[in-house]
C-alpha positions as CSV (number, residue, x, y, z in Angstrom):
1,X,-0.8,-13.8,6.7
2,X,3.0,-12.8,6.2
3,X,3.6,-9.2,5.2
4,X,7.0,-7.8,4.1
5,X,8.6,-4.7,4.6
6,X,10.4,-3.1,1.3
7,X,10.8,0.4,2.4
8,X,8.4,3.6,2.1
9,X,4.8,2.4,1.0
10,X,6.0,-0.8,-0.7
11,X,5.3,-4.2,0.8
12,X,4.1,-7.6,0.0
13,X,1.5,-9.8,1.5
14,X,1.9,-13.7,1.4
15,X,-1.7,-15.5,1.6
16,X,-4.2,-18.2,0.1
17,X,-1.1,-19.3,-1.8
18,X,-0.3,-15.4,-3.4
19,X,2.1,-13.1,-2.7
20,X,0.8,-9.7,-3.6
21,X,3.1,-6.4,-3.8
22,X,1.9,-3.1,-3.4
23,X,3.2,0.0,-4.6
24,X,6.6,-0.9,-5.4
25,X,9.4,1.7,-5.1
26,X,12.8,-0.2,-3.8
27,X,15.7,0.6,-5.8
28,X,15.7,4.2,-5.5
29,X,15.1,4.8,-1.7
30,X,18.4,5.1,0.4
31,X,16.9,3.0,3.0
32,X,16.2,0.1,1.2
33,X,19.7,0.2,-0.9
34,X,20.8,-3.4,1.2
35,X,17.5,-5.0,-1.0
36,X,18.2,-7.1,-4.0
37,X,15.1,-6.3,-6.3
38,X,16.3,-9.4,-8.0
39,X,15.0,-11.6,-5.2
40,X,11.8,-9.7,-4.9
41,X,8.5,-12.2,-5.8
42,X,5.4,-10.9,-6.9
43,X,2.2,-12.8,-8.2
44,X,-0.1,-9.7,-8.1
45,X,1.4,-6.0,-8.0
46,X,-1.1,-3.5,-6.6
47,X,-0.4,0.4,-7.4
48,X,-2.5,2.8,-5.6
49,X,-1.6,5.9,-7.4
50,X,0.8,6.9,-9.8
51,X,3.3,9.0,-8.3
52,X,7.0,7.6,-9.2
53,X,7.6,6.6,-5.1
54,X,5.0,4.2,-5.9
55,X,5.8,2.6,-9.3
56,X,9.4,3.4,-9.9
57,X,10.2,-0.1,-10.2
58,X,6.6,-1.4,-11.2
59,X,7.8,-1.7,-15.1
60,X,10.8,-3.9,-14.0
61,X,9.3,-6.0,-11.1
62,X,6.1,-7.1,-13.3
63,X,9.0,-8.2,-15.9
64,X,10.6,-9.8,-14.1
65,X,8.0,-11.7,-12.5
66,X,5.1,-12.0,-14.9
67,X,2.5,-10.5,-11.9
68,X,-1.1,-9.2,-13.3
69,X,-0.6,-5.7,-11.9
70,X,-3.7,-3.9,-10.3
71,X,-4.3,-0.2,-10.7
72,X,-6.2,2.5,-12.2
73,X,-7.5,2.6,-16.0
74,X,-5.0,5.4,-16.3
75,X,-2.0,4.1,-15.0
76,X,-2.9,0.6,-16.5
77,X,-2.5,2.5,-19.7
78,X,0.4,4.1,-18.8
79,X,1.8,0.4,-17.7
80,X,1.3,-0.9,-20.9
81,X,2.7,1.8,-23.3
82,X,5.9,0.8,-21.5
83,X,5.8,-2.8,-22.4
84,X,3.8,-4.3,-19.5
85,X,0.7,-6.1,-21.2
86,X,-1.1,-8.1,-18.0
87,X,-2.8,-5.8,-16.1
88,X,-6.3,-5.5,-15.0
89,X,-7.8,-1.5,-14.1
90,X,-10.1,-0.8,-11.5
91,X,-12.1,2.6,-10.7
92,X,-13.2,3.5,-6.7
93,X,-15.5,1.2,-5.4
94,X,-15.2,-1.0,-8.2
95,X,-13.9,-4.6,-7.4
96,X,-12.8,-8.3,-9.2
97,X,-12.0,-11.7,-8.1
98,X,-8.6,-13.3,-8.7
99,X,-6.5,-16.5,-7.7
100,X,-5.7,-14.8,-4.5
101,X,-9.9,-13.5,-3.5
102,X,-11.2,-10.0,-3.9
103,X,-9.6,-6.8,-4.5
104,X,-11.9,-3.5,-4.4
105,X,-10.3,-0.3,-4.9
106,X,-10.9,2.3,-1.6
107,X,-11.2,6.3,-2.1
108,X,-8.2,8.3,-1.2
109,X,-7.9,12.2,-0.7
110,X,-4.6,12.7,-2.6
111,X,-3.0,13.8,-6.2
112,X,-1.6,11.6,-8.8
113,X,0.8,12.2,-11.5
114,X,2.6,9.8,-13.3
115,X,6.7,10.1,-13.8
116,X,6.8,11.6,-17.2
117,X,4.1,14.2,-16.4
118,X,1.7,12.6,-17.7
119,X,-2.3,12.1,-15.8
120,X,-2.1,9.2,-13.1
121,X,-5.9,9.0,-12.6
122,X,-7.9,9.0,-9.3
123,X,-5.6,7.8,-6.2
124,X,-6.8,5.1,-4.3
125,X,-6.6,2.1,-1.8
126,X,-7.4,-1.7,-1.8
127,X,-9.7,-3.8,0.4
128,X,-8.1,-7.4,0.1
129,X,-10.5,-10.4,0.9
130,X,-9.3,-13.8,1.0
131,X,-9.4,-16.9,2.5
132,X,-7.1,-16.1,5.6
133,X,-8.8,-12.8,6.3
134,X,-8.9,-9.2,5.0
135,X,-6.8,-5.9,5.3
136,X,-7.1,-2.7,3.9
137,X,-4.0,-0.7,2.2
138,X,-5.4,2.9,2.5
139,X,-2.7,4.7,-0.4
140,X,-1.5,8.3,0.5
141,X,-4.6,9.7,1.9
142,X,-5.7,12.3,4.3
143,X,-8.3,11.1,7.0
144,X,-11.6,10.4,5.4
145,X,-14.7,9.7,7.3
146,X,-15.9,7.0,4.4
147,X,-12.9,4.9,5.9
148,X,-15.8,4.0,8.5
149,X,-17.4,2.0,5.8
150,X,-14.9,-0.4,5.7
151,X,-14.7,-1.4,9.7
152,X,-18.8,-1.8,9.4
153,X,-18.1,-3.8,6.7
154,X,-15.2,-5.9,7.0
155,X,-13.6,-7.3,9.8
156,X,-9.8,-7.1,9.2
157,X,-6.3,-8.6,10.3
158,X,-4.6,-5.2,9.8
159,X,-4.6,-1.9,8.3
160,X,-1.9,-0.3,6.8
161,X,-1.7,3.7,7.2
162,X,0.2,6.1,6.0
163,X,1.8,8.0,9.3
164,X,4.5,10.2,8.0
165,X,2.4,13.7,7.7
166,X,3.1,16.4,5.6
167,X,1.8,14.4,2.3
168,X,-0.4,12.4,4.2
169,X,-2.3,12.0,7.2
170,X,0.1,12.0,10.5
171,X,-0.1,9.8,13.3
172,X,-2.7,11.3,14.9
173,X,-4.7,11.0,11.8
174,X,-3.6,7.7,11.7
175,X,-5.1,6.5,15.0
176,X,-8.4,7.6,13.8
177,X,-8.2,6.0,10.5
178,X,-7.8,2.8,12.6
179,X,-10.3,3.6,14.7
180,X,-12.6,4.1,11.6
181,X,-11.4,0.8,10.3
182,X,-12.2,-1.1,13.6
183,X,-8.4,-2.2,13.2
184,X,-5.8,-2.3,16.5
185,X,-2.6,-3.8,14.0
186,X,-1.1,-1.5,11.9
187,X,1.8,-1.3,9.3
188,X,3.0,2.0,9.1
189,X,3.8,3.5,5.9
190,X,5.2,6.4,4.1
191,X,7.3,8.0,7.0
192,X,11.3,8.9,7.1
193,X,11.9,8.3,3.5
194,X,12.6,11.9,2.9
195,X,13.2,15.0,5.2
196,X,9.6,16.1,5.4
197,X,8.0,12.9,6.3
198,X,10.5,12.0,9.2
199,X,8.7,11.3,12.4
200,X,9.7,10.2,15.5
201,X,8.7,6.2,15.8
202,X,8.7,4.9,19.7
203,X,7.0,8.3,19.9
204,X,4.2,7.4,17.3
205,X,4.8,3.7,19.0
206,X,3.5,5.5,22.2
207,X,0.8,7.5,20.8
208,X,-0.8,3.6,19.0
209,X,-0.6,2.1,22.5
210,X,-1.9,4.3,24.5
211,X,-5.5,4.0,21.9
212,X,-4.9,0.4,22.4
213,X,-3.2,-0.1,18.7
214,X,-0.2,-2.1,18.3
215,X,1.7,0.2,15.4
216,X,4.2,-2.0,13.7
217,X,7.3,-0.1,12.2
218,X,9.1,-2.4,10.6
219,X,13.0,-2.2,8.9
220,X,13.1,-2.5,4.9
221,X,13.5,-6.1,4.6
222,X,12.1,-7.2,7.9
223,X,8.5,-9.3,8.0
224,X,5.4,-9.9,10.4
225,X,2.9,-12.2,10.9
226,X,-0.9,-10.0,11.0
């Protein structure tokens, strides 16, 4: 199970055959400007919430790849009033099958707007299921104790947090999500995109390790084997 790094929250797992991309938001983040969107593949995109540094290229990328894109009834709407017309809306706790397994959309303790203002639904997370294993994208989220569900449900191959505090949980946070989850490999997420999410990363490294997690920060671009 092969997941890549695009920068901020976005990233794409390759497995059973699929390469799904969550919550893409490349071209306008500073740290990812060395990316060629143009080289970015996508047979599923996954959008957790609707906030515009988690969609701002969704419109272009499912374009340009054809991908079913996997979100909210609200932001599935919004999707295709700007041309996108394969989508497929799920509500919490709801799930579907597709080429690639199961997706079931997770709660998440956040807000969601969409870019021009308008309502961006409920914000949420996926619980992927396939063939090679599971993992769990839990969206911008504060610590929630239902996250405990999912590890005495689910065995997974990783997690990925948010870690960057101030919009979402913090590291600390973090480590107890993943303890919920029953999870020691994480992909962090949503940290030093912007001045109030910048942390401190051997630091946060530290903090995994010594609660016997293996944090993986990895460079826009870069890719790991879960």
């Amino acid at each position: 199970m092969k997941a890549t790094y695009y920068g901020h929250s976005c990233f794409a797992v390759e497995t059973a055959g699929h390469t799904l991309l969550f919550d893409p938001f490349i071209t306008p983040n500073e740290l990812a400007r060395h990316l060629d969107i143009h080289k970015v593949r996508a047979d599923f995109i996954l959008i957790s919430h609707g906030h515009f540094d988690h969609l701002a290229d969704a419109v272009a990328l499912a374009q340009q790849t054809h991908a079913l894109v996997i979100a909210n009834y609200e932001i599935t709407v919004w999707l295709g009033q700007q041309g996108v017309t394969k989508t497929h809306p799920l509500n919490h706790g709801g799930g579907a099958s597709f080429a690639f397994g199961r997706a079931k959309f997770t709660p998440a303790i956040h807000s969601s707007g969409l870019p021009d203002g308008t309502y961006g639904g409920n914000p949420g997370g996926f619980l992927i299921e396939t063939a090679a294993g599971a993992f769990y994208y839990a969206g911008d989220t504060a610590l929630t104790y239902d996250m405990k569900l999912i590890g005495e449900s689910t065995r997974l191959r990783f997690a990925a947090l948010p870690i960057g505090d101030n919009f979402t949980m913090g590291v600390e946070d973090a480590i107890k999500a993943a303890e919920f989850v029953q999870c020691d490999e994480i992909l962090g997420l949503h940290y030093n995109t912007f001045p109030p999410i910048r942390i401190d990363p051997e630091a946060a490294i530290q903090k995994f390790r010594a609660a016997g997690k293996h944090l993986r920060l990895l460079s826009p671009g870069e890719s790991h084997h879960f």
